[in-house]
PDB file of N, CA, C and O in Angstrom:
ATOM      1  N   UNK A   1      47.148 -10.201 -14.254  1.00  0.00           N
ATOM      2  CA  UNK A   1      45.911  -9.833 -13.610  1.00  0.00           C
ATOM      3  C   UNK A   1      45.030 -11.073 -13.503  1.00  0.00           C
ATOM      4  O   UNK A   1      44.724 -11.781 -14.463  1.00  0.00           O
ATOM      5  N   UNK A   2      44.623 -11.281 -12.143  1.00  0.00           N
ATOM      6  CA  UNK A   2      43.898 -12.515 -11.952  1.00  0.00           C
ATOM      7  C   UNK A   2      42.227 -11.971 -12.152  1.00  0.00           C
ATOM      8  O   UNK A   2      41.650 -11.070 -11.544  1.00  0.00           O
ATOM      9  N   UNK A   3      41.621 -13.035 -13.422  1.00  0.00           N
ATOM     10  CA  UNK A   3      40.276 -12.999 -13.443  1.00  0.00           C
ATOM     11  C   UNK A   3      39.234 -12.697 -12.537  1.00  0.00           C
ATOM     12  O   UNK A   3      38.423 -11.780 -12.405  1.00  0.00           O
ATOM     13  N   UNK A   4      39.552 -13.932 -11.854  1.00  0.00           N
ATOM     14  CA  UNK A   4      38.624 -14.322 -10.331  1.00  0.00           C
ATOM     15  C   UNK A   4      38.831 -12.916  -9.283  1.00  0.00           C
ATOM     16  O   UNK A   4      37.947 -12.765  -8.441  1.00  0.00           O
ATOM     17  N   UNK A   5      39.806 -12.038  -9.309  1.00  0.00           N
ATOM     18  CA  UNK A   5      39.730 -10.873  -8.123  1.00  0.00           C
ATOM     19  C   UNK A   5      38.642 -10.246  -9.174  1.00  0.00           C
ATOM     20  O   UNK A   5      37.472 -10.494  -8.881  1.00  0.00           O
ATOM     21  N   UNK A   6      38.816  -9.621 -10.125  1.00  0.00           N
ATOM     22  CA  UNK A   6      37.919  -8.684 -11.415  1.00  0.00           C
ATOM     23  C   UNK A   6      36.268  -9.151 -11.048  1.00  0.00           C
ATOM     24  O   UNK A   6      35.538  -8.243 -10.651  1.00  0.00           O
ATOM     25  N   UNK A   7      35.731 -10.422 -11.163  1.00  0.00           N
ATOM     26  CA  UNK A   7      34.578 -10.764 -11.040  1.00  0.00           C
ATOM     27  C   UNK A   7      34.054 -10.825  -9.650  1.00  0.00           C
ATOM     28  O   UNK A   7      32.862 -10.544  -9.529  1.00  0.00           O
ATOM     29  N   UNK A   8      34.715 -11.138  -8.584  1.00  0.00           N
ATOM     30  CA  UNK A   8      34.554 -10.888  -7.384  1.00  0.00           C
ATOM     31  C   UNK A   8      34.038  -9.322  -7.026  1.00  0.00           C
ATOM     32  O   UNK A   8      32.914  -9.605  -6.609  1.00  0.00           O
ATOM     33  N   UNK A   9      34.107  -8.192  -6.943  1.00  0.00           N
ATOM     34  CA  UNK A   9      33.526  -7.479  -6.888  1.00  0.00           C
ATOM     35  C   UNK A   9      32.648  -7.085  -7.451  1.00  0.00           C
ATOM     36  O   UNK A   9      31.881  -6.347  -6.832  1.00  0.00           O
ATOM     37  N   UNK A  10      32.462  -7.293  -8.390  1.00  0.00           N
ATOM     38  CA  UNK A  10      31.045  -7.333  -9.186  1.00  0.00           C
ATOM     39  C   UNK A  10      30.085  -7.534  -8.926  1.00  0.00           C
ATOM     40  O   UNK A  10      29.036  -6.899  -8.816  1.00  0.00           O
ATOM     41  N   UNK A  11      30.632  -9.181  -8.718  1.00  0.00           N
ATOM     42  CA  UNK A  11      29.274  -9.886  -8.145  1.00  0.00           C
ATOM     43  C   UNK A  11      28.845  -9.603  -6.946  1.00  0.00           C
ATOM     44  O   UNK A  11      27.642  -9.597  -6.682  1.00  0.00           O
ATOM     45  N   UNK A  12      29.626  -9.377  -6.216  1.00  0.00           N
ATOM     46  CA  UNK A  12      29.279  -8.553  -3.971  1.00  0.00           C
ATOM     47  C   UNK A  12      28.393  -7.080  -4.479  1.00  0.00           C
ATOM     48  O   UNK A  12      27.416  -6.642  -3.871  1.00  0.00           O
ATOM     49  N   UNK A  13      29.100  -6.352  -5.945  1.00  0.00           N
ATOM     50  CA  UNK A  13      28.134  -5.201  -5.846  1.00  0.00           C
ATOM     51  C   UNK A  13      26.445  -5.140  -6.331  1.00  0.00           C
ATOM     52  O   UNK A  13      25.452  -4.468  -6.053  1.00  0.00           O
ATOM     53  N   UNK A  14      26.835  -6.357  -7.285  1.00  0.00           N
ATOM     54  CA  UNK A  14      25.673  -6.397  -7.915  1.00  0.00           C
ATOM     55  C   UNK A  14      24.784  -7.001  -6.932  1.00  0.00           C
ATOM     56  O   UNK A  14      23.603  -6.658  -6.873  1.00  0.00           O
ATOM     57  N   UNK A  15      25.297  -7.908  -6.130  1.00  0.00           N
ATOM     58  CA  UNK A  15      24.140  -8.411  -5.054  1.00  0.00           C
ATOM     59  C   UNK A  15      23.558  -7.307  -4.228  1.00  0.00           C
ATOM     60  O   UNK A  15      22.358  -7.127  -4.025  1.00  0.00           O
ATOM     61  N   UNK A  16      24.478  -6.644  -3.812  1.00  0.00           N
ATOM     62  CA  UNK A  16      24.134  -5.511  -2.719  1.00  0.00           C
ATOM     63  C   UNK A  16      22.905  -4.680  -3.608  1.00  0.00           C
ATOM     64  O   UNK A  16      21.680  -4.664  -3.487  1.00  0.00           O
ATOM     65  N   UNK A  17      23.721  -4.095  -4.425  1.00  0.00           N
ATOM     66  CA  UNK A  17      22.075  -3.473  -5.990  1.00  0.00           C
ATOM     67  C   UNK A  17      21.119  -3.976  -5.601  1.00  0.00           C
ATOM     68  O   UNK A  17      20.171  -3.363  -5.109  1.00  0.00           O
ATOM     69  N   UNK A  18      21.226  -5.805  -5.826  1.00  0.00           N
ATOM     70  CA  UNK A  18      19.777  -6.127  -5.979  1.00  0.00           C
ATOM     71  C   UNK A  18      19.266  -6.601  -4.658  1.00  0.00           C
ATOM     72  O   UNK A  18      18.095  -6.982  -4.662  1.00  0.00           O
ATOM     73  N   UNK A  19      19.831  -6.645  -3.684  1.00  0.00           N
ATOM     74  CA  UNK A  19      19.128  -6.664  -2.418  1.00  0.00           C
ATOM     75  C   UNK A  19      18.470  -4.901  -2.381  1.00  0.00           C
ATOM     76  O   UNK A  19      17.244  -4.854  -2.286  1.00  0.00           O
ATOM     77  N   UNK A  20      19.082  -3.748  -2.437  1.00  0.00           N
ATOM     78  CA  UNK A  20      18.674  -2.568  -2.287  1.00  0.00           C
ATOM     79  C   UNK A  20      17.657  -2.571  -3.285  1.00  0.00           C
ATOM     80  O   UNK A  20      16.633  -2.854  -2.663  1.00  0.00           O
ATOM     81  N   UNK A  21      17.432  -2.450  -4.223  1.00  0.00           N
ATOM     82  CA  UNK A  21      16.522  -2.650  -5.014  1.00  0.00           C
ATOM     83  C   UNK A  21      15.327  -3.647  -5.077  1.00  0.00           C
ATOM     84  O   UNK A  21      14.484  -3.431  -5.948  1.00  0.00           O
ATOM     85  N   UNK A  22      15.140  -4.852  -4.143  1.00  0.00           N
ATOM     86  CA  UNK A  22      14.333  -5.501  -3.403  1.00  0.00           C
ATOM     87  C   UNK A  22      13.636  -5.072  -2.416  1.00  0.00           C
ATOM     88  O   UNK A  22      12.425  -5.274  -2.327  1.00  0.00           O
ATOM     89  N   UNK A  23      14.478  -4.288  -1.374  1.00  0.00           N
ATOM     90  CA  UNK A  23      13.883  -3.424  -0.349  1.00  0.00           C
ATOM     91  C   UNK A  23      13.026  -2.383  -1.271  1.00  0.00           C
ATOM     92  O   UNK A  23      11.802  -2.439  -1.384  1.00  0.00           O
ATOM     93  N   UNK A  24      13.895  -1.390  -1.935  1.00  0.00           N
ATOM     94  CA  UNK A  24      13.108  -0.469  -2.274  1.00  0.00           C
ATOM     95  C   UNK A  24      11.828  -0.888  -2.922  1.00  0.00           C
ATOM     96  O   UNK A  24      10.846  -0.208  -2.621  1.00  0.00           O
ATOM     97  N   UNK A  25      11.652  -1.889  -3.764  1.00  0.00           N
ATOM     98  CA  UNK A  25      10.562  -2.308  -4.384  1.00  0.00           C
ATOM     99  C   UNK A  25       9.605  -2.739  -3.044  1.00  0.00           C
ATOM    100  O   UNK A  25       8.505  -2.188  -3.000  1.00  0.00           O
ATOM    101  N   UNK A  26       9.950  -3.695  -1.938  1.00  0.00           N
ATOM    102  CA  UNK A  26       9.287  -4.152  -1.198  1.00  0.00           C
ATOM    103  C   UNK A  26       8.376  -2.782  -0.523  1.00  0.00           C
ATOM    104  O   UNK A  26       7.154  -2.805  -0.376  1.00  0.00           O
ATOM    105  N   UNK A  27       9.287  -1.593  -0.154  1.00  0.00           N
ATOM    106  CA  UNK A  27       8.258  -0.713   0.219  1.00  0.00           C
ATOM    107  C   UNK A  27       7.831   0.033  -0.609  1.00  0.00           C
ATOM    108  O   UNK A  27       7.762   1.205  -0.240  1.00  0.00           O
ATOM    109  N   UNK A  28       7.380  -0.272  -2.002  1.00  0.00           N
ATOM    110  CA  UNK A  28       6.662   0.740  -2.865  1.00  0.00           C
ATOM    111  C   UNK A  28       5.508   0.230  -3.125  1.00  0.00           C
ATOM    112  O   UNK A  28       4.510   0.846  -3.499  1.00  0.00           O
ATOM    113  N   UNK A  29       5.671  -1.518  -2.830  1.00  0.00           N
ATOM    114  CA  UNK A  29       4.173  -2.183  -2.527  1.00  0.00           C
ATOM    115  C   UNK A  29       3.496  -2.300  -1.556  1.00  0.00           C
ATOM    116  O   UNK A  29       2.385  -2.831  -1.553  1.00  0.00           O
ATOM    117  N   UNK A  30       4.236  -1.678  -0.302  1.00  0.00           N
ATOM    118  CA  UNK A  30       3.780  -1.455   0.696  1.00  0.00           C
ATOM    119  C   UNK A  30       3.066  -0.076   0.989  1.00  0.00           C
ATOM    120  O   UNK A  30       2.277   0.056   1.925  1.00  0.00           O
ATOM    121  N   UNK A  31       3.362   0.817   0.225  1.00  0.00           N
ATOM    122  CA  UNK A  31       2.838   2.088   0.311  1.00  0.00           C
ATOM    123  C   UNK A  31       1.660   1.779  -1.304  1.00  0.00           C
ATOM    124  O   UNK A  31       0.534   2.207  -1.558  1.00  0.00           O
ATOM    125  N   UNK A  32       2.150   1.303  -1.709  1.00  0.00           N
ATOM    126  CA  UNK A  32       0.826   0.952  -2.694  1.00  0.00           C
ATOM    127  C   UNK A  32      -0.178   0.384  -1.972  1.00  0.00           C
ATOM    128  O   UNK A  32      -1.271   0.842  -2.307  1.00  0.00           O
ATOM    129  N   UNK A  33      -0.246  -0.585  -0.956  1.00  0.00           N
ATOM    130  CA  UNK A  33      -1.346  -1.587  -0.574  1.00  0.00           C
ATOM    131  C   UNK A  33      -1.592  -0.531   0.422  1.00  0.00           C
ATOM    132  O   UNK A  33      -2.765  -0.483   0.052  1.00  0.00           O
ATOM    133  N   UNK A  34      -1.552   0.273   1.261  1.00  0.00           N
ATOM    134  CA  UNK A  34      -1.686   1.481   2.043  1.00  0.00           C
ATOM    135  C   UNK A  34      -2.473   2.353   1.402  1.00  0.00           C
ATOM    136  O   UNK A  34      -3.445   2.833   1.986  1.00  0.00           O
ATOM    137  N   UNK A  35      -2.123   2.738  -0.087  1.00  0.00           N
ATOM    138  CA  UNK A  35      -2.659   3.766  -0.870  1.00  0.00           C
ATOM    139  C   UNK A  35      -4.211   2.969  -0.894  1.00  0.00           C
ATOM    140  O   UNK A  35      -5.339   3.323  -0.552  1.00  0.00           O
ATOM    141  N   UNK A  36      -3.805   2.073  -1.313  1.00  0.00           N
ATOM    142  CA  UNK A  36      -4.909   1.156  -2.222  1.00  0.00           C
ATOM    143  C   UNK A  36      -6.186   1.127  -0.932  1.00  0.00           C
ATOM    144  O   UNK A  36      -7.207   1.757  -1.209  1.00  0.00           O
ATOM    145  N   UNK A  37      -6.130   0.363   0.543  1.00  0.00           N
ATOM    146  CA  UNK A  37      -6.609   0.597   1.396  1.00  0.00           C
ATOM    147  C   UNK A  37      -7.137   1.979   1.980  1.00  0.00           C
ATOM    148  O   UNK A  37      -8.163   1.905   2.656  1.00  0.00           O
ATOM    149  N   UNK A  38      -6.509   3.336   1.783  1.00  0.00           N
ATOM    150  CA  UNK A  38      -6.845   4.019   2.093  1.00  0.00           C
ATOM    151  C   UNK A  38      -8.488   4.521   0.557  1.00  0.00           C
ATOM    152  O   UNK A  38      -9.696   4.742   0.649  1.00  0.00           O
ATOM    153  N   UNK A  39      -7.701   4.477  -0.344  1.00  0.00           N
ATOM    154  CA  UNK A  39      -9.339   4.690  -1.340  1.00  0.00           C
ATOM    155  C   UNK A  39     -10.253   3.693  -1.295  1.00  0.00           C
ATOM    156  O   UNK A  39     -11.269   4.000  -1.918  1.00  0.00           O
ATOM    157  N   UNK A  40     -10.287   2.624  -0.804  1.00  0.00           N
ATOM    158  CA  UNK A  40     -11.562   1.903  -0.498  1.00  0.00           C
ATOM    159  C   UNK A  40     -11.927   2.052   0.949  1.00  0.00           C
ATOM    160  O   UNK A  40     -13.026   1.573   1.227  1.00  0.00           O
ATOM    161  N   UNK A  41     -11.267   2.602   1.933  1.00  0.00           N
ATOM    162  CA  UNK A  41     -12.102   3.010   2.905  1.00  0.00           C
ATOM    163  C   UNK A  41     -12.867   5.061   2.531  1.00  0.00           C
ATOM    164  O   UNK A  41     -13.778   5.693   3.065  1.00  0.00           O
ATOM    165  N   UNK A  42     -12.138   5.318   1.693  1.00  0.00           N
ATOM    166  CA  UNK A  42     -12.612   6.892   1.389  1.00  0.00           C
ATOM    167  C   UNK A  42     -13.848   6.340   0.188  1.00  0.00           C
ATOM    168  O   UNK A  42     -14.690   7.083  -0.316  1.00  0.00           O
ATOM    169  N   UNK A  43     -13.744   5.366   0.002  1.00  0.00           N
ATOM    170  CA  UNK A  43     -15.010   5.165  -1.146  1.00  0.00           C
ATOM    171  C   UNK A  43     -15.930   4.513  -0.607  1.00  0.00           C
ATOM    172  O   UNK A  43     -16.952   4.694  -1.270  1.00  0.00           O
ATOM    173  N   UNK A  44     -16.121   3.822   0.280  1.00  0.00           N
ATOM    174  CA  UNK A  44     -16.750   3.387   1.205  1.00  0.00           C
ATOM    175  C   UNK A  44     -17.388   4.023   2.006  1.00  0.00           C
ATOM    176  O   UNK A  44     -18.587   3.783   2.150  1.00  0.00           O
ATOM    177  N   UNK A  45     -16.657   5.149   2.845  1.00  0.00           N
ATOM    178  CA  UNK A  45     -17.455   6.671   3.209  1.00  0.00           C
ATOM    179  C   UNK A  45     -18.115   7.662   2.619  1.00  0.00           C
ATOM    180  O   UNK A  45     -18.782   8.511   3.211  1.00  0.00           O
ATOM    181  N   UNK A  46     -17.838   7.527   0.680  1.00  0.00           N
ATOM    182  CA  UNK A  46     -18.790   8.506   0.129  1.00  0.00           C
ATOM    183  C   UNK A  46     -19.629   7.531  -0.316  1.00  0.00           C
ATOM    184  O   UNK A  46     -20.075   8.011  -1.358  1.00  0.00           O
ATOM    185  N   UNK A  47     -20.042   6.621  -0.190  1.00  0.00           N
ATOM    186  CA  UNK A  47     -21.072   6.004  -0.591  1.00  0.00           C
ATOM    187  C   UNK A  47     -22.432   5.897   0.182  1.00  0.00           C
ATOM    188  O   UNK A  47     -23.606   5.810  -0.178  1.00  0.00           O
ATOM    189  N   UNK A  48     -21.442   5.962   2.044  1.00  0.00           N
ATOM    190  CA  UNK A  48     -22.810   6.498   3.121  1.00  0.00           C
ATOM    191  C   UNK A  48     -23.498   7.758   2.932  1.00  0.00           C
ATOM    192  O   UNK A  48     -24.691   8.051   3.025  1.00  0.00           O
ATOM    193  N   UNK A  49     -22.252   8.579   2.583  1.00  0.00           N
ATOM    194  CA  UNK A  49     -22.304  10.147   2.385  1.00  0.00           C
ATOM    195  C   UNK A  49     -23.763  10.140   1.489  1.00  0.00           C
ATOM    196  O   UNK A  49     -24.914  10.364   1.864  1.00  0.00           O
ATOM    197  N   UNK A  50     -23.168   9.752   0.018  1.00  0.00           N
ATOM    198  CA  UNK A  50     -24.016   9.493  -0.973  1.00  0.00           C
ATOM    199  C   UNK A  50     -25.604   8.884  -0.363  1.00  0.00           C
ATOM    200  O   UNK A  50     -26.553   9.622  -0.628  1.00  0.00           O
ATOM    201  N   UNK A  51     -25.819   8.007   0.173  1.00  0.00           N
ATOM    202  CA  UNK A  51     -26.916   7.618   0.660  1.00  0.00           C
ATOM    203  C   UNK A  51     -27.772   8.180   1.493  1.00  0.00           C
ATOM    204  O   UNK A  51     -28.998   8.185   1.388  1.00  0.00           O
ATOM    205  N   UNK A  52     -27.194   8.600   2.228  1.00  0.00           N
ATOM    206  CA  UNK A  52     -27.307  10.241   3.384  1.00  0.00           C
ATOM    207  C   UNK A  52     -27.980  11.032   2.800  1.00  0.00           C
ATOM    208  O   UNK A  52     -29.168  11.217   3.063  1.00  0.00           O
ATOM    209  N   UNK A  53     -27.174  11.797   1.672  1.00  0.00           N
ATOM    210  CA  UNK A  53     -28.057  12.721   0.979  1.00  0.00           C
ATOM    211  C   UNK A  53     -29.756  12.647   0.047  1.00  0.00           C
ATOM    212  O   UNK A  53     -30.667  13.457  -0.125  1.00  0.00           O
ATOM    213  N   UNK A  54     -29.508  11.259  -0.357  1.00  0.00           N
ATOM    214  CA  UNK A  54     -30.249  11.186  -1.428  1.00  0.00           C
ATOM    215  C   UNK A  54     -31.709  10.244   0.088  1.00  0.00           C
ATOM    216  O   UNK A  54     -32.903  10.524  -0.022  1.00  0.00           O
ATOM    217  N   UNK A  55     -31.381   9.586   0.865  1.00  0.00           N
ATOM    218  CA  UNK A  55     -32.436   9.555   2.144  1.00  0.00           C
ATOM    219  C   UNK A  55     -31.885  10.112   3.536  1.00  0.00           C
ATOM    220  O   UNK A  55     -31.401   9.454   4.456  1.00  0.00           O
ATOM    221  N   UNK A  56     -32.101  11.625   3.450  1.00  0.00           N
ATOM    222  CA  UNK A  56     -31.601  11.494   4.987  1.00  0.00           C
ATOM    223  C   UNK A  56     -32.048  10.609   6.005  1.00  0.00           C
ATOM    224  O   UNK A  56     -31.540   9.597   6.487  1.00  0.00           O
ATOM    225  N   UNK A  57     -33.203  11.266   6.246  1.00  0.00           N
ATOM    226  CA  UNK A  57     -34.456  10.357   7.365  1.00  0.00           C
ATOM    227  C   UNK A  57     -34.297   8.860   7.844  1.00  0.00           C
ATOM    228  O   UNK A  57     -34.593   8.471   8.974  1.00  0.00           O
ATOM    229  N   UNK A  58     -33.634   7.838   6.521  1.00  0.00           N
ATOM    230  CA  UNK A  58     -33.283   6.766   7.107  1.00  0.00           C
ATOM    231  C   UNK A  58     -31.978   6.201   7.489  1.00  0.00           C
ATOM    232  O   UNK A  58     -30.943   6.298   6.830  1.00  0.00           O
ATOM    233  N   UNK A  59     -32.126   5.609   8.600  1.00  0.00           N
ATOM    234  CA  UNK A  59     -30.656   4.916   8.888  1.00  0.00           C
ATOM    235  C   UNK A  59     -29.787   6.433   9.664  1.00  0.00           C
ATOM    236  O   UNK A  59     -28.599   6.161   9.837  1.00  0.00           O
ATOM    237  N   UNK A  60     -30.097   7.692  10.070  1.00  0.00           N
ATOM    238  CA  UNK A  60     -29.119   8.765  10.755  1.00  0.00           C
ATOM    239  C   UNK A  60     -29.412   8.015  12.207  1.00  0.00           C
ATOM    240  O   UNK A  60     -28.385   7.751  12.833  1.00  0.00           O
ATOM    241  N   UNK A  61     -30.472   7.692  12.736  1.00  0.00           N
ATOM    242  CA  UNK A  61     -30.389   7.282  14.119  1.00  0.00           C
ATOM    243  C   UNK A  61     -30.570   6.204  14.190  1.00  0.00           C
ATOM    244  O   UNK A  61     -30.648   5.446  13.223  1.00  0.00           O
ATOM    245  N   UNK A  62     -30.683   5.880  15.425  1.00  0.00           N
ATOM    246  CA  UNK A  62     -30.966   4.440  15.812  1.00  0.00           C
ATOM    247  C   UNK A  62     -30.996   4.819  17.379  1.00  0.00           C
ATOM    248  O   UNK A  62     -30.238   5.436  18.126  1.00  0.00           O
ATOM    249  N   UNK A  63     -32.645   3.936  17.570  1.00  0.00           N
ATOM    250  CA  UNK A  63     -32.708   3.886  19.324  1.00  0.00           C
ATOM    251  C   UNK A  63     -32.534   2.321  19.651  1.00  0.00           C
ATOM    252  O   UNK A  63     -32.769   1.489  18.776  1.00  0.00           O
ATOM    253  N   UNK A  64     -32.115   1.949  20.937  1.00  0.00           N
ATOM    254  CA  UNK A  64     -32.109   0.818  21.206  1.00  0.00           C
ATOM    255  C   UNK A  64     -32.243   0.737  22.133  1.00  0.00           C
ATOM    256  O   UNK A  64     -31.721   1.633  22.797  1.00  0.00           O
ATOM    257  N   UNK A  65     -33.062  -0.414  22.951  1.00  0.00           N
ATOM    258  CA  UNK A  65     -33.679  -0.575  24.590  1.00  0.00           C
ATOM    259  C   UNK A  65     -33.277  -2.096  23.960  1.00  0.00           C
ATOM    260  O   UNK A  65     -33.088  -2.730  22.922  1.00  0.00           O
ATOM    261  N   UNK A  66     -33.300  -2.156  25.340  1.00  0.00           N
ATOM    262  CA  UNK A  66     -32.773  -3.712  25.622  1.00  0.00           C
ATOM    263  C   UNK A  66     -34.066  -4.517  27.312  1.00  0.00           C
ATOM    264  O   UNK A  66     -33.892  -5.662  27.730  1.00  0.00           O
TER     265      UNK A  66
END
């Protein structure tokens, strides 16, 4: 039994693993930085919200002539 055939597949599988396992990681930080973006624009909107309530009267309109 030759060594070199035994380690040869190994190593083609283990690469393939860790390429798949690169991808998969690559899009779990991609749906993380998505996640992450989506709660600072939702925290960003309750903070107008928040401001809204506590002054309506200022800042709901705005007229402008030019």
């Amino acid at each position: 039994m030759d060594v070199s055939m035994m380690v040869t597949p190994d190593i083609a599988s283990m690469s393939m693993a860790m390429a798949a396992n690169k991808t998969a990681q690559d899009i779990g930080v991609a749906m993380l930085d998505k996640t992450l973006d989506n709660f600072r624009d939702n925290g960003a909107d309750m903070v107008k919200m928040m401001e809204r309530s506590v002054q309506p009267n200022i800042g709901g309109n705005f007229d402008m002539s030019v």
